[in-house]
C-alpha positions in Angstrom: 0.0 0.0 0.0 1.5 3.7 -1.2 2.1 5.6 1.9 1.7 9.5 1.2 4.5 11.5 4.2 3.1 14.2 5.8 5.3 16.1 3.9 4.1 15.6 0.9 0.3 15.4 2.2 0.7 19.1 2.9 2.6 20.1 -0.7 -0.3 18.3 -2.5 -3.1 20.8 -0.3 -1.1 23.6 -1.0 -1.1 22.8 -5.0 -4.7 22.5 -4.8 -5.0 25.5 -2.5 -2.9 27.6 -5.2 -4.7 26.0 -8.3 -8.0 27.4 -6.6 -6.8 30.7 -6.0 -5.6 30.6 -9.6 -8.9 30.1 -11.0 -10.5 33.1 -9.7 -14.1 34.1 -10.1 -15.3 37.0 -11.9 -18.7 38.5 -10.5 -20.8 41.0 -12.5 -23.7 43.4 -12.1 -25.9 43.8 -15.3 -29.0 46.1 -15.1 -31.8 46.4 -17.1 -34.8 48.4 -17.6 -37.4 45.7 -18.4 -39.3 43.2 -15.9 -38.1 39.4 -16.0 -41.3 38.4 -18.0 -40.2 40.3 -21.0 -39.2 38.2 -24.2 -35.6 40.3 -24.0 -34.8 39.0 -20.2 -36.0 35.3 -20.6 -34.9 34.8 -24.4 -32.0 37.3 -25.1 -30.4 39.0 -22.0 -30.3 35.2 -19.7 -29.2 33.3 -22.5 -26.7 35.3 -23.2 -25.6 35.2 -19.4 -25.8 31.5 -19.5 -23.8 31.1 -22.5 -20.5 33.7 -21.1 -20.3 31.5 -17.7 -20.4 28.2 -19.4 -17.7 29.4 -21.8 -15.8 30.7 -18.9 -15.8 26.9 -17.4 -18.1 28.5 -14.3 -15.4 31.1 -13.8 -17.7 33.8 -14.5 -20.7 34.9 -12.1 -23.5 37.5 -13.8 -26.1 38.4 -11.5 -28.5 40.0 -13.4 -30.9 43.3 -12.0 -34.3 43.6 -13.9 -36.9 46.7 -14.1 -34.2 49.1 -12.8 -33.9 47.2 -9.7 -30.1 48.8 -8.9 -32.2 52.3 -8.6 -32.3 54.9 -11.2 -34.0 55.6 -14.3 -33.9 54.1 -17.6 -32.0 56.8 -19.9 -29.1 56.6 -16.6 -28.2 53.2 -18.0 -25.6 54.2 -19.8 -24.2 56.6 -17.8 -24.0 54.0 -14.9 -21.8 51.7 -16.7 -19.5 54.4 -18.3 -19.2 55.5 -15.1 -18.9 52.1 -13.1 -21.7 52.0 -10.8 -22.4 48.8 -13.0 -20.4 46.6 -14.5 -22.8 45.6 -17.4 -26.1 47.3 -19.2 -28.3 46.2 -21.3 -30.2 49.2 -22.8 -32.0 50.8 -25.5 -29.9 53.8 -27.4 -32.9 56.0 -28.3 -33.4 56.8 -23.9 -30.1 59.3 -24.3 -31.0 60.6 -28.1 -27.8 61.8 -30.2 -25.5 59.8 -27.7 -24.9 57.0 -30.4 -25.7 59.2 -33.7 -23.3 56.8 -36.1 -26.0 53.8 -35.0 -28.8 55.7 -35.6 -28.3 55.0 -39.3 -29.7 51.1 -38.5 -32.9 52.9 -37.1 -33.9 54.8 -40.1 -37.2 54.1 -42.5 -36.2 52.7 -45.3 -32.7 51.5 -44.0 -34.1 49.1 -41.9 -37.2 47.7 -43.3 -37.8 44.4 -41.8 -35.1 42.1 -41.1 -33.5 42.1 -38.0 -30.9 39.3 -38.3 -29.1 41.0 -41.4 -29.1 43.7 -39.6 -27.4 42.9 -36.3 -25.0 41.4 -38.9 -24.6 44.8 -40.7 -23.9 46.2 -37.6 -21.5 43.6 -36.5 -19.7 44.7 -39.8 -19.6 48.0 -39.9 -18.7 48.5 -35.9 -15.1 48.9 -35.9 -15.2 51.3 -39.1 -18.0 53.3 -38.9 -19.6 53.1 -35.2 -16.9 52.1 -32.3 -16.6 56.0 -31.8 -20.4 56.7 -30.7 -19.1 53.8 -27.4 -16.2 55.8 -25.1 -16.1 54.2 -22.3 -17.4 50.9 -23.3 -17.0 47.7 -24.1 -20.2 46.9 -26.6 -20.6 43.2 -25.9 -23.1 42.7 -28.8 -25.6 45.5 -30.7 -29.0 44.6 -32.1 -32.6 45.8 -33.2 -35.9 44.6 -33.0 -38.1 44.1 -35.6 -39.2 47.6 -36.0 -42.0 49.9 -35.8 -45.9 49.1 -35.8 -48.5 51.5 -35.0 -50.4 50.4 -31.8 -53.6 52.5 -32.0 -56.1 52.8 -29.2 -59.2 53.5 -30.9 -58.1 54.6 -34.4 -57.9 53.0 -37.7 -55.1 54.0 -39.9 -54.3 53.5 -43.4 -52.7 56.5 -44.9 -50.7 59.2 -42.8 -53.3 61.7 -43.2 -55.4 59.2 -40.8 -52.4 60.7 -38.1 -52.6 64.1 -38.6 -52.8 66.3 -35.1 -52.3 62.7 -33.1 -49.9 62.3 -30.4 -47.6 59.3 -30.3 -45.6 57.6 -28.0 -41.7 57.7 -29.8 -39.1 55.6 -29.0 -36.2 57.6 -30.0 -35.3 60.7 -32.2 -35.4 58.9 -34.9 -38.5 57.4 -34.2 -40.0 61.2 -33.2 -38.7 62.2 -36.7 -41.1 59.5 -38.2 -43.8 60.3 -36.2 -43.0 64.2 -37.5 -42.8 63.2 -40.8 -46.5 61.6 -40.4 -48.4 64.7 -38.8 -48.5 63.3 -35.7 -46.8 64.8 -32.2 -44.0 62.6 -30.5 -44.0 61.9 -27.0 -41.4 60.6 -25.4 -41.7 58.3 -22.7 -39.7 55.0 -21.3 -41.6 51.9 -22.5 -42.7 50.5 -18.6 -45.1 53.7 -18.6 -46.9 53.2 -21.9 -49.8 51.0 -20.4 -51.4 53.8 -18.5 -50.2 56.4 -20.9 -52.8 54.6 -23.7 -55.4 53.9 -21.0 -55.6 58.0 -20.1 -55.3 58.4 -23.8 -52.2 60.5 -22.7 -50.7 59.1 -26.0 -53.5 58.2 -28.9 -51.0 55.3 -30.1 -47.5 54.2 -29.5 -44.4 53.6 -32.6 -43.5 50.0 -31.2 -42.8 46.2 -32.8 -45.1 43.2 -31.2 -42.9 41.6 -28.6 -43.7 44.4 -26.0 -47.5 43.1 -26.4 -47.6 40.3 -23.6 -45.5 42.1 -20.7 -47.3 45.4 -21.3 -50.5 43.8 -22.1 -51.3 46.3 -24.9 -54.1 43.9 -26.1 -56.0 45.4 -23.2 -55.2 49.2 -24.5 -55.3 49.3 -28.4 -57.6 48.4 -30.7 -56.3 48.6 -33.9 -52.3 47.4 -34.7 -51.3 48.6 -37.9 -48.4 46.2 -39.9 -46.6 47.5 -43.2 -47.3 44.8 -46.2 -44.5 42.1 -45.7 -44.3 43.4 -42.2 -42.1 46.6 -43.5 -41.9 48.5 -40.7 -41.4 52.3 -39.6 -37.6 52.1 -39.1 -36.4 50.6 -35.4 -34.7 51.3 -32.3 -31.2 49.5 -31.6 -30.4 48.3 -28.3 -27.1 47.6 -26.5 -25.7 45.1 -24.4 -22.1 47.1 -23.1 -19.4 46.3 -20.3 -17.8 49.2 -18.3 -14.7 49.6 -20.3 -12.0 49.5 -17.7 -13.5 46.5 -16.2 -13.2 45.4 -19.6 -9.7 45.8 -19.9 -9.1 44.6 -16.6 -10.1 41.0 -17.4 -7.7 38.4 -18.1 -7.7 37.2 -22.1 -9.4 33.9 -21.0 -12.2 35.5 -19.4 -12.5 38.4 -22.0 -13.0 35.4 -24.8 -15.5 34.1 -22.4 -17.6 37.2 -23.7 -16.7 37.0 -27.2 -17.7 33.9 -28.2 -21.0 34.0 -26.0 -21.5 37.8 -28.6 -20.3 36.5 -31.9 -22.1 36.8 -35.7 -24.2 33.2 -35.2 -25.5 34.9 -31.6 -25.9 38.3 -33.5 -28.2 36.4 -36.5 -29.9 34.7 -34.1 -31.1 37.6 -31.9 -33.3 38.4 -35.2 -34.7 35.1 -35.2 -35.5 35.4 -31.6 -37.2 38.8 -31.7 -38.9 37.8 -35.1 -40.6 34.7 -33.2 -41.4 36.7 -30.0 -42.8 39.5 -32.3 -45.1 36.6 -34.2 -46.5 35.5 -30.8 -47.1 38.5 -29.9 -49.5 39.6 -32.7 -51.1 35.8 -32.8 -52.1 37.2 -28.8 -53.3 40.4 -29.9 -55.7 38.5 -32.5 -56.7 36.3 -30.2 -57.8 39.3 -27.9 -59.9 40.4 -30.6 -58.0 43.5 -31.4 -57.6 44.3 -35.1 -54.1 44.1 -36.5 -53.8 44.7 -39.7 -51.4 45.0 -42.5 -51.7 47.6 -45.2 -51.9 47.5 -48.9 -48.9 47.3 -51.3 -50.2 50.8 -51.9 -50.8 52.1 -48.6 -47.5 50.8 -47.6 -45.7 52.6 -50.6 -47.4 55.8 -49.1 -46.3 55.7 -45.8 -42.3 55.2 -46.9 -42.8 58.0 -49.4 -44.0 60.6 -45.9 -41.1 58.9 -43.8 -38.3 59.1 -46.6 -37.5 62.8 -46.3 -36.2 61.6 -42.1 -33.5 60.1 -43.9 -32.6 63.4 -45.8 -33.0 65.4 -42.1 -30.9 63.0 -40.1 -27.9 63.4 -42.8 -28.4 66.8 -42.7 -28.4 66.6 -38.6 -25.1 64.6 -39.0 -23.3 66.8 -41.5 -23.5 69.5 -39.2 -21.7 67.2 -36.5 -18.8 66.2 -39.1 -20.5 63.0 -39.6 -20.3 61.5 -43.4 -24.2 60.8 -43.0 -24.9 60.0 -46.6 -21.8 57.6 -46.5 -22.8 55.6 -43.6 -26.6 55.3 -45.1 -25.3 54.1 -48.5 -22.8 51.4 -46.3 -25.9 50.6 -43.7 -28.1 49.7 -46.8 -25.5 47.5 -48.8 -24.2 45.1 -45.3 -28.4 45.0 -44.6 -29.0 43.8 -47.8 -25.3 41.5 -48.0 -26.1 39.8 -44.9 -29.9 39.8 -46.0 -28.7 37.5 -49.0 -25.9 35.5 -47.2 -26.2 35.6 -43.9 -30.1 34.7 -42.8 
């Protein structure tokens, strides 16, 4: 029988001891502004989570903070992971408008029309080139956006922009208050949590906003009529972020850092639009079954509403010439990676 010395009992403990210590754990805050029963908590945001601490061999602990549970408001997101109070954020770009004016560009009618996958993957592209600059002080783990903008309606049918005229909208962004401009109608801003009792009051006569939202919000109960373009073109989108406090960032070993980017690579980026697209179809299917009347317009009708939103294109190259921005450049490249990875990549 092999006889271990106390000697060598107590080398072997400290190895282990050391090999412990040497595999250090890495805990993380991310904070969100949604509730833990939204499609983007349960589908995107954990997943995601799940996916960076198995690829960091359990190494990697991400406790994540729903509904603004951390304190704050929603448009602070950003500012609380620049700054550190959080290590991670997931958060839509449009609640600190002309913060991220280079993205914008995948948010525009007629840029994006209705294909999320291709373009997350245009983005992916055209990051290092044409968008890393809009992200000081962070790390963008992955960007993406949803599959654009419907018109939720609370007791008004609409099928040509003149149907909008003098109406007050809820807008996601400036981009999206731009469209809603562009239509006749007045945009309100407001973070998406307070919509419910906005359309209820009739604060807001309808709301810019794609069909996942329907469940968590239950906007069945508020609108009536839900207005889709024909092929489900929508009214541009909004582009949301999931970012890491930058010198937290750097401050990660390589290991740990390539934990992250495999979890936020192109197949994760293509499949956030399949994700979104699916959670979008369920949430329409809901809204039938709860008898409200979602619709999708004419060839014709459609065609009309693109020719009143084109000219936000023209304002926000204009808007982004006058901040040294080659506007007109980046739409061109933002059209031609949509429509690459639209061929090739979905």
């Amino acid at each position: 029988m092999l006889r271990i010395s106390a000697g060598a009992a107590a080398l072997a403990s400290a190895l282990v001891l050391a090999a412990a210590a040497g595999a250090q754990e890495y805990k993380f805050k991310l904070h969100h502004f949604l509730s833990e029963l939204t499609p983007s908590h349960t589908e995107i945001i954990a997943p995601w989570v799940e996916r960076v601490e198995a690829n960091s061999g359990g190494r990697v602990d991400i406790e994540i903070y729903p509904s603004m549970s951390l304190g704050g408001k929603p448009p602070e997101l950003v500012s609380q992971a620049r700054d550190g109070v959080v290590d991670l954020v997931w958060t839509l770009n449009g609640y600190t408008p002309g913060l991220f004016p280079r993205t914008e560009v995948f948010e525009l009618p007629t840029v994006y029309r209705n294909d999320p996958s291709a373009a997350n993957l245009a983005m992916r592209a055209l990051f290092d080139a044409d968008l890393a600059e809009d992200y000081a002080g962070l790390e963008v783990m992955f960007l993406q956006v949803h599959t654009g903008n419907g018109l939720h309606m609370v007791d008004r049918e609409v099928h040509a922009p003149a149907d909008l005229a003098g109406l007050n909208l809820r807008t996601p962004s400036r981009t999206g208050a731009w469209v809603i401009e562009a239509l006749g109608a007045n945009p309100v801003a407001m973070p998406v949590p307070d919509l419910p009792q906005a359309l209820s009051r009739k604060v807001v006569d309808g709301a810019l906003l794609p069909w996942d939202i329907v469940p968590p919000l239950k906007l069945q109960e508020q609108t009536g009529f839900q207005v889709d373009g024909d092929g489900q073109v929508r009214l541009g989108s909004s582009t949301f972020q999931l970012s890491m406090n930058l010198e937290r960032w750097n401050g990660l070993p390589p290991d740990i850092q390539q934990a992250f980017l495999d979890a936020s690579d192109a197949a994760w980026a293509e499949e956030l639009g399949h994700i979104w697209r699916r959670a979008d179809d369920a949430g329409i299917a809901i809204s039938q079954e709860a008898g409200v009347n979602y619709y999708r317009l004419t060839p014709e009708e459609t065609a009309a509403f693109e020719a009143a939103v084109a000219p936000v294109v023209d304002r926000w190259v204009a808007d982004m010439a006058s901040q040294g921005i080659d506007g007109a450049g980046l739409v061109e490249r933002a059209r031609a990676a949509i429509a690459e990875n639209a061929a090739g990549g979905s």
